[in-house]
N, C-alpha and C positions, 0 to 999 in steps of 0.2 A: 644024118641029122645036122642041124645050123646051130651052134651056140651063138648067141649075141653077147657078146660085150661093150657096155657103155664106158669109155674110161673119163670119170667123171670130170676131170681136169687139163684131159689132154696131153701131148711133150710125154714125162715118164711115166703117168699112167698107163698109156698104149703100151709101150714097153715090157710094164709088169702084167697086165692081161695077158700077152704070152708066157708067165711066168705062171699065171693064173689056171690057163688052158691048158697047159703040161701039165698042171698038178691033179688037179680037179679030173681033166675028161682025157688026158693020157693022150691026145692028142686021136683019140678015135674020131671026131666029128670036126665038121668045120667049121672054123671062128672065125666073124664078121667081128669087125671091131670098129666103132663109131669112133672120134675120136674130135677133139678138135685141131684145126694146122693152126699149132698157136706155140711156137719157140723159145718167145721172148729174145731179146737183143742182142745176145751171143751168137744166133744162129740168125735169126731173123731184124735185117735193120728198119722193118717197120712196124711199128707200136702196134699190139693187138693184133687179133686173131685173123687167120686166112679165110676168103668165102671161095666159092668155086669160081667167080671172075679173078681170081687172083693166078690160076693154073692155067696149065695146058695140056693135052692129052688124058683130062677128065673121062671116067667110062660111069652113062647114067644108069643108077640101078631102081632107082623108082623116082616118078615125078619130080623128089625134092632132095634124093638122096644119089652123092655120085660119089664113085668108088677112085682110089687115086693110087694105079697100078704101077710100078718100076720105071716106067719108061715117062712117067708126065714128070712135067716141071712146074716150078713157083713161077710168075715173070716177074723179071727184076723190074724192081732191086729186093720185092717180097725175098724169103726164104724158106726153106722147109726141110723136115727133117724126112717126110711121111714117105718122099718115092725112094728113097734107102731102106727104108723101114718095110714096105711091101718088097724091094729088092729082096732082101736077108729073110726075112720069115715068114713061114708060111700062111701066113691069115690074108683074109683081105679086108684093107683097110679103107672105110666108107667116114667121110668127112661130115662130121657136124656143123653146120652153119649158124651161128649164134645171130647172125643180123636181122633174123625176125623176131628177135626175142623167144619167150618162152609158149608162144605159140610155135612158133617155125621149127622149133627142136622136139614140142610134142608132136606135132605133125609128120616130121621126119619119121621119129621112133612108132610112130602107129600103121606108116607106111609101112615099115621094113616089118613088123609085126605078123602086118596082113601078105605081105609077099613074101618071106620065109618062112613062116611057121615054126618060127626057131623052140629046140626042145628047150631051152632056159634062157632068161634074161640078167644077166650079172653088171649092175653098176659099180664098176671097181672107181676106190680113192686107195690113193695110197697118203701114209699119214695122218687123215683125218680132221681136216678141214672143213670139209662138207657138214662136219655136224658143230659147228661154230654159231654161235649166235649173231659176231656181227659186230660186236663191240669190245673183241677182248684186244688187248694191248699189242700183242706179239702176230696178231692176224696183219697177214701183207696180201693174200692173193684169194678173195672168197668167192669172185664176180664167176668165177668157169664153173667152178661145183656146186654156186648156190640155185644158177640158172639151168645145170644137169641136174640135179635134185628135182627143181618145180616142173620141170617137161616129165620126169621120168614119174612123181607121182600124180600125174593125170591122165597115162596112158593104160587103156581098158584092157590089162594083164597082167600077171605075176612078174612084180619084178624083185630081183634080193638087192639089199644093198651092203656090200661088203668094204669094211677097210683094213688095210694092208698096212703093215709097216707103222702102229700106233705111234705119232711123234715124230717120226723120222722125215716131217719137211718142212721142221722147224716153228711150224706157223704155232702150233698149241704146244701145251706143255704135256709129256705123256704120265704124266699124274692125271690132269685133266682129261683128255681122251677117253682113257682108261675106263672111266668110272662112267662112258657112254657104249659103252662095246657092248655085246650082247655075245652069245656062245661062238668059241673057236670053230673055224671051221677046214683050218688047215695052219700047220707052221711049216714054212719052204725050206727042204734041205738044198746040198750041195746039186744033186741031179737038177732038179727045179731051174736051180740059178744058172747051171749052164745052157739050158733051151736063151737064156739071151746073152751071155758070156762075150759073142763077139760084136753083138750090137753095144753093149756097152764099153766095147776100146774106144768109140767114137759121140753116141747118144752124149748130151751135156747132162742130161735129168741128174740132179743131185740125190734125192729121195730114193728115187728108185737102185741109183747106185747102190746106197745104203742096204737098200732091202737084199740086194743079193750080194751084197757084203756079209750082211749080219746073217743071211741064210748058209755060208760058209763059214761060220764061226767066228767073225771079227769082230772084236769087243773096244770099247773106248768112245771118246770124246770125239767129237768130227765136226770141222768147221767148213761152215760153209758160207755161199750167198755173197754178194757183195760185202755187207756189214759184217762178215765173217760170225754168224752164229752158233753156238754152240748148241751138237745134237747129240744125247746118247745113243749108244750102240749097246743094247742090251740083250737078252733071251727073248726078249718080246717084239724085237727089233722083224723077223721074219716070221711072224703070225699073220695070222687073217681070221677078221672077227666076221660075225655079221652082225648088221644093226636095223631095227625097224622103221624100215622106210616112212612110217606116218610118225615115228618119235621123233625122225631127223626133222622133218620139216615143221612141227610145231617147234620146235626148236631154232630153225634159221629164219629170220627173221628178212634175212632177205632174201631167201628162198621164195617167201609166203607173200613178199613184196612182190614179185614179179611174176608173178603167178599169170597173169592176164595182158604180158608184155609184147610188144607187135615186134618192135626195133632193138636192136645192140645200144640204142643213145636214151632209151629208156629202163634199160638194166643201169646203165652207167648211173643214171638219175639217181636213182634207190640206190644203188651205191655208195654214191659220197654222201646222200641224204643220212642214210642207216648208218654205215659204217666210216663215216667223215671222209673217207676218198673213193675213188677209181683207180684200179694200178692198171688201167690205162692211161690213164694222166701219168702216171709214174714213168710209162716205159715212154710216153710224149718226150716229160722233158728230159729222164737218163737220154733219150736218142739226142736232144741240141745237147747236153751235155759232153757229150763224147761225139760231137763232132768239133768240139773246142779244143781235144784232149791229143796230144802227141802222145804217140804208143811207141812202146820200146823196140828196139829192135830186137829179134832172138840169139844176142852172143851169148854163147854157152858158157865163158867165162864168168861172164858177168851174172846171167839166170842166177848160176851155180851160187854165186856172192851174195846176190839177194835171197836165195832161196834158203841159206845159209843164216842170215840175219832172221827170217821170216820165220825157221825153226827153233830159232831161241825163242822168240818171242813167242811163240805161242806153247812150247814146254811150258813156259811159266804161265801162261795162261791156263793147265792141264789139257791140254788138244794134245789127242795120241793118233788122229788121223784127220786129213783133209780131202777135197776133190780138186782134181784138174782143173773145174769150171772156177772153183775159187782161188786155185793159183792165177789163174791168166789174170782174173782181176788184182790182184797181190802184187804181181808184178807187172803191171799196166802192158797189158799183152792186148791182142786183139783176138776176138773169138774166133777168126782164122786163123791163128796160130795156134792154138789149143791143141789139135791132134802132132804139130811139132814140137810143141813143147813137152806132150806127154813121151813123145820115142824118145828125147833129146835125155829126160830124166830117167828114164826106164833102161836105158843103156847106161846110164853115168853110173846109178844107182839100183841096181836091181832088186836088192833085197830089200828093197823098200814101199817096192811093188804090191801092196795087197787089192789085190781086183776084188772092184777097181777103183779102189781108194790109193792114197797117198799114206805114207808108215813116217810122222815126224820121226824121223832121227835122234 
């Protein structure tokens, strides 16, 4: 049998779906996992999501839907995370295309429908964005889950909608979240966490870190994200709720916007319309922005000195853990140095290693 999973946001969703598929089906069936190639500017230095012109060595698995095996590439100066990601784990990973809008993605998911006859359909978020209305203060990223939301409830089958990790990607507040969950449907212990263990020495997803952080018992404060925000690590931190798919989208408002959308420049519309931006405008101008920007070189003396100041400061902030992706930004690193910056600390510092968070000192 085919499980599908939708990972409603793409980057550390996909991730946690294997985190998902271990738990749930024990890894008896095979999982297709839709996804979008969508990085953001640590890994990817062009603004917004990948389409299949973007690749090479695409494998087609239906009309509108192509599968993106170990061996394809992004072409530069694009980036991707996904042919490592098919490398290391065993699912195959089938690219979501957002640039027909919310038709093009329901058409996607009714192909793969009709061509696997998958035994379940699982739209994984992790943290809980997807059920956003659109207008809350602390929302930075709603355009991937609101437009996987409006495909996923038009297509003529059972789909569940699950979130992972209530709160843990910062965007909502897990007070708020909370009180939209519907019944548990699993909390991820340490086994769980390690089916992705070595994918996240390298993966940037901060959330997802999280989740299999807090699924190994790591409690505390954890800053993240450029703006360094502050996310709790609680008991709830490695659950999975489910939520009713028709509650969520009377609910997102721009989900319900884009219902009828052809193009990607038409989500964007309703975007900044409903929720005042597009964080594709975002990642537009961080990209001129940090081509402005001299990056540090990685002396380990020096790291050490700043990373040293960086932990005072944020003691006193109460932050008891941080991620890699937000040191690099911390210390005006480059997202290619991230995977040296984390051996460089991991070595100096070992005990302060919590996979695969960072342990302030």
């Amino acid at each position: 049998m085919t499980r599908l999973i939708v990972a409603a946001g793409g980057g550390g969703d996909a991730v946690a779906a294997t985190m998902l598929h271990a738990a749930l089906y024990r890894g008896e069936d095979q999982a297709v996992i839709l996804t979008y190639a969508w990085d953001r500017l640590l890994v990817d230095p062009v603004p917004g999501p990948r389409g299949p012109d973007n690749f090479t060595g695409l494998e087609q698995l239906t009309p509108t839907v192509w599968t993106v095996p170990a061996d394809a590439r992004p072409i530069a100066p694009a980036g991707s995370t996904l042919p490592r990601l098919a490398a290391e784990l065993p699912h195959t990973f089938a690219l979501l295309d957002p640039h027909h809008g919310a038709e093009g993605v329901t058409r996607q998911l009714e192909e793969l429908v009709s061509d696997l006859a998958p035994a379940s359909i699982d739209v994984l978020d992790v943290g809980g964005d997807i059920l956003a209305r659109g207008d809350e203060p602390t929302l930075k990223s709603p355009l991937a889950d609101a437009l996987t939301l409006a495909a996923c409830c038009q297509v003529n089958a059972p789909v569940r909608l699950l979130v992972a990790g209530p709160g843990l990607d910062g965007e909502l507040p897990l007070d708020y979240v909370r009180g939209m969950l519907g019944p548990l449907v699993h909390t991820f212990t340490v086994k769980d966490a390690e089916s992705v263990s070595s994918v996240l020495k390298w993966h940037p997803s901060e959330a997802t870190g999280m989740l299999a952080a807090t699924a190994r018992g790591v409690r505390g404060t954890c800053e993240i994200r450029d703006a360094g925000m502050p996310v709790s690590l609680t008991d709830e931190g490695p659950t999975v709720h489910q939520v009713d798919l028709d509650d969520a989208l009377s609910r997102n408002e721009l989900a319900r916007a884009v219902l009828a959308t052809e193009s990607l420049d038409e989500v964007e519309a309703y975007s900044r319309e409903i929720c005042g931006y597009s964080e594709i405008d975002y990642e537009r101008n961080k990209a001129v922005w940090l081509k402005d920007q001299a990056k540090a070189e990685l002396d380990a003396e020096s790291v050490l000195s700043q990373l040293g100041e960086f932990e005072t400061e944020a003691r006193e902030r109460g932050i008891t853990h941080t991620t890699f992706r937000h040191l690099t930004e911390v210390l005006s690193l480059s997202g290619s140095q991230r995977d040296s910056l984390r051996q460089l600390l991991i070595t100096n510092r070992p005990e302060q290693y919590e996979a695969p968070l960072w342990r302030i000192r």
